[in-house]
N, C-alpha and C positions, 0 to 999 in steps of 0.2 A: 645519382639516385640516393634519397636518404636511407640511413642504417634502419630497419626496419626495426632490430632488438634495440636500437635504440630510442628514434622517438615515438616507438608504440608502446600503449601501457601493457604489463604482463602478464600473459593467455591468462596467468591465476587471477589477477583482478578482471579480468573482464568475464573470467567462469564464476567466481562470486557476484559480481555485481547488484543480481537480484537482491541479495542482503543489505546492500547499502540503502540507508535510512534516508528519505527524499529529506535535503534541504539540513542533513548531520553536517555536522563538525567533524574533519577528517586532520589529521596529525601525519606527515607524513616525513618519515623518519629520514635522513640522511637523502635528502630530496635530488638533491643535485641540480639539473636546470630545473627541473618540474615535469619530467615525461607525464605524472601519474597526475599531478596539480593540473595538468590543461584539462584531462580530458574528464577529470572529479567536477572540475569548476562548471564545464561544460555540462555537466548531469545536474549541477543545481547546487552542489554540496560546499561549503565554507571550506577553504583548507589553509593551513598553518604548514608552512613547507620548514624543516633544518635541517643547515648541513653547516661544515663547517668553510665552507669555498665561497666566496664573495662572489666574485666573480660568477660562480653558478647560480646563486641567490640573486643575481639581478635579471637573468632571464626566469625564473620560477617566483619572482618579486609581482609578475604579470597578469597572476592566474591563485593569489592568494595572501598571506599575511607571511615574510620569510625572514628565518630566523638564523643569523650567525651566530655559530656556537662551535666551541671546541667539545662534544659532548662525551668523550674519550678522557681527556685531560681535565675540565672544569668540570661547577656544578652545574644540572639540570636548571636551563633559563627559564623553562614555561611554569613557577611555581606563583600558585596564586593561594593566600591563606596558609602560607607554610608548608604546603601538599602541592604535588603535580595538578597543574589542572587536566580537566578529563574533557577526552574528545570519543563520540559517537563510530569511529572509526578510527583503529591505529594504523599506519599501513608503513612495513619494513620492506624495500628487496636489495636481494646482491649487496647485504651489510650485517655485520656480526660482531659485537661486542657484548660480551654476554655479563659483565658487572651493570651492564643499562639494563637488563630483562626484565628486575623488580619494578625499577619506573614505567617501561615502557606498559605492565601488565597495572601499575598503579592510575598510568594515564588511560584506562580503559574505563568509561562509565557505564553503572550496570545498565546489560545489555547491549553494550557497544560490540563491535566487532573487531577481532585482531584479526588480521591478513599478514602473512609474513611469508616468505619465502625467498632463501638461500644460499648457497651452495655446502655441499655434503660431502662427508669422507669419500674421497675415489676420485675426485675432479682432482687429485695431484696429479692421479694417470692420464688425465688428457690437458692440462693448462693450466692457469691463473683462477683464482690462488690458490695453493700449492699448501700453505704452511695451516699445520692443524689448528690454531691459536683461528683460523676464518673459515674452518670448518666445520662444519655441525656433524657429532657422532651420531650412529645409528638410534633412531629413536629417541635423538635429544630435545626439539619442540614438541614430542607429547609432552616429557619431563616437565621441562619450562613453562609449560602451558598447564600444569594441574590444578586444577580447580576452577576450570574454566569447560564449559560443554567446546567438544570437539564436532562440527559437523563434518571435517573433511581434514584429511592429510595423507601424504605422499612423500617417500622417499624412493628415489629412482633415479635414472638417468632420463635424459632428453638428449636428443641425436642433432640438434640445428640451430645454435652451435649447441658443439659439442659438450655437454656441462653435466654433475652431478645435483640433484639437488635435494632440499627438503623444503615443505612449503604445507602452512595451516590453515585453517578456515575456524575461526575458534571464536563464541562467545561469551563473553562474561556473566555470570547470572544477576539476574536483577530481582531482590527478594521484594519489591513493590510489587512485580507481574503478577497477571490474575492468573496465571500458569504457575504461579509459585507455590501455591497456597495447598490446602488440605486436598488427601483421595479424591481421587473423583473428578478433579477439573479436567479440562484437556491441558496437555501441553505444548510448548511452542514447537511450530512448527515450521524446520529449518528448510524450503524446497533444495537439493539438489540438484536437479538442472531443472534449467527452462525448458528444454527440447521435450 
């Protein structure tokens, strides 16, 4: 029977998904085979998968454009014009380097959407990883996320498996939007759920 937390993509992307822009460009960070690359591609969406495992990049090589990078150690590979290039979708899980946060919120195009999600101070008392340096402190992707509209975030645990986590739903503003502009217009409007 396959690992179900493994090759399913994660309950946070799939409770976002409405947000995902038909037919965006999705950047998907520390990809590994591509859990989230199949089933993005499947939706319609462009995706750029890295990570730094070869090996893992040839199965997520299948389902999008994959990029080996040490992105820990080296420079940021996706720069086009001097600058990160910008993807309609950044999408982070179960990965934390937090010297990348400015690129990964620079590779956000306005109005693109950041999805990121975890693990959080407390998952040392039930597992892997343990060590603070891959944990996110309380209330640290609001921090990291400021200046970006929040439509959704959560800090808590989850009981299957057993994990701590933290996890965003956060868009970048796009001062072109007709919702940018003076009193009086409406503004964008984030749906919450589908149900």
């Amino acid at each position: 029977m396959p690992d179900h937390h493994v090759s399913q993509p994660s309950d946070w992307v799939l409770r976002w998904q409405h947000l995902l822009p038909a037919g965006g460009r999705v950047l998907d960070v520390a990809c590994g085979s591509g859990r989230h690359m199949v089933w993005l591609s499947q939706k319609g969406l462009v995706c750029t998968g890295i990570d730094r495992s070869a090996e893992a990049l040839a199965a997520a090589s299948r389902y999008g454009h994959a990029v080996q990078a040490d992105i820990e150690g080296g420079p940021w590979p996706l720069i086009k014009n001097g600058l990160p290039q910008t993807f309609d979708v950044v999408l982070v899980t179960n990965y934390l380097w937090r010297p990348l946060f400015p690129v990964l919120l620079q590779s956000l195009a306005p109005g693109g959407i950041l999805l990121y999600e975890t693990f959080a101070q407390g998952n040392e008392t039930v597992g892997k990883p343990s060590r603070p340096d891959f944990l996110l402190q309380t209330g640290e992707l609001l921090q990291l996320c400021n200046g970006l509209r929040i439509v959704a975030f959560e800090d808590g645990f989850l009981p299957n498996p057993e994990r701590f986590v933290q996890r965003i739903a956060a868009i970048k503003p796009n001062p072109q939007a007709a919702d940018a502009g003076p009193a009086g217009r409406q503004p964008a409007r984030y749906p919450l759920s589908l149900k």
